[in-house]
N, C-alpha and C positions, 0 to 999 in steps of 0.2 A: 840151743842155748843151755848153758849149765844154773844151776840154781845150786848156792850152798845149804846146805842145813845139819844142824847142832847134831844130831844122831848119829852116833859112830856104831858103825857097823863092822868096821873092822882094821884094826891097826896095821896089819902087816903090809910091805913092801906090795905095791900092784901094776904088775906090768901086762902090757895093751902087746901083742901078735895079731899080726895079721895076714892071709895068706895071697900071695903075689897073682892067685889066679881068681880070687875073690872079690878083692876089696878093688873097685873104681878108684880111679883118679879121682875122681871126683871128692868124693870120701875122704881119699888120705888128705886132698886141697884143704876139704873144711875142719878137719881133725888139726891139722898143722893151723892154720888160720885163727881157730879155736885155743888154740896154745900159744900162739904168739898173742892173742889178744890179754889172755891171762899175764903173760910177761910186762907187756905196758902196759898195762893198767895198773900193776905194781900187786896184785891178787895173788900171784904166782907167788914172788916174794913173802909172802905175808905167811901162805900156806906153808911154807919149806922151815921158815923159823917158827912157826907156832910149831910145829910137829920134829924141829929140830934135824931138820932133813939137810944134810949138804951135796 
């Protein structure tokens, strides 16, 4: 589970790699899951226009 918190640590663009011989199904299931969650619950949203992300 994600927790947010006030502390920024770092502004710039952060993109997530990962390697095909590494990362379980599993993983990518609960990583996707974990994101879709953020989407309806409207969290995602919130995050993208506070930081003015399109």
């Amino acid at each position: 589970m994600f927790t947010i918190n006030s502390l920024i640590i770092n502004e710039d663009p952060v993109y997530f790699a990962f390697s095909k011989k590494r990362t379980s199904i599993e993983r990518l299931q609960r990583l996707t899951q974990a994101f879709e969650r953020l989407k309806r619950s409207g969290k995602l949203n919130q995050i993208t226009e506070k930081y003015s992300v399109n």
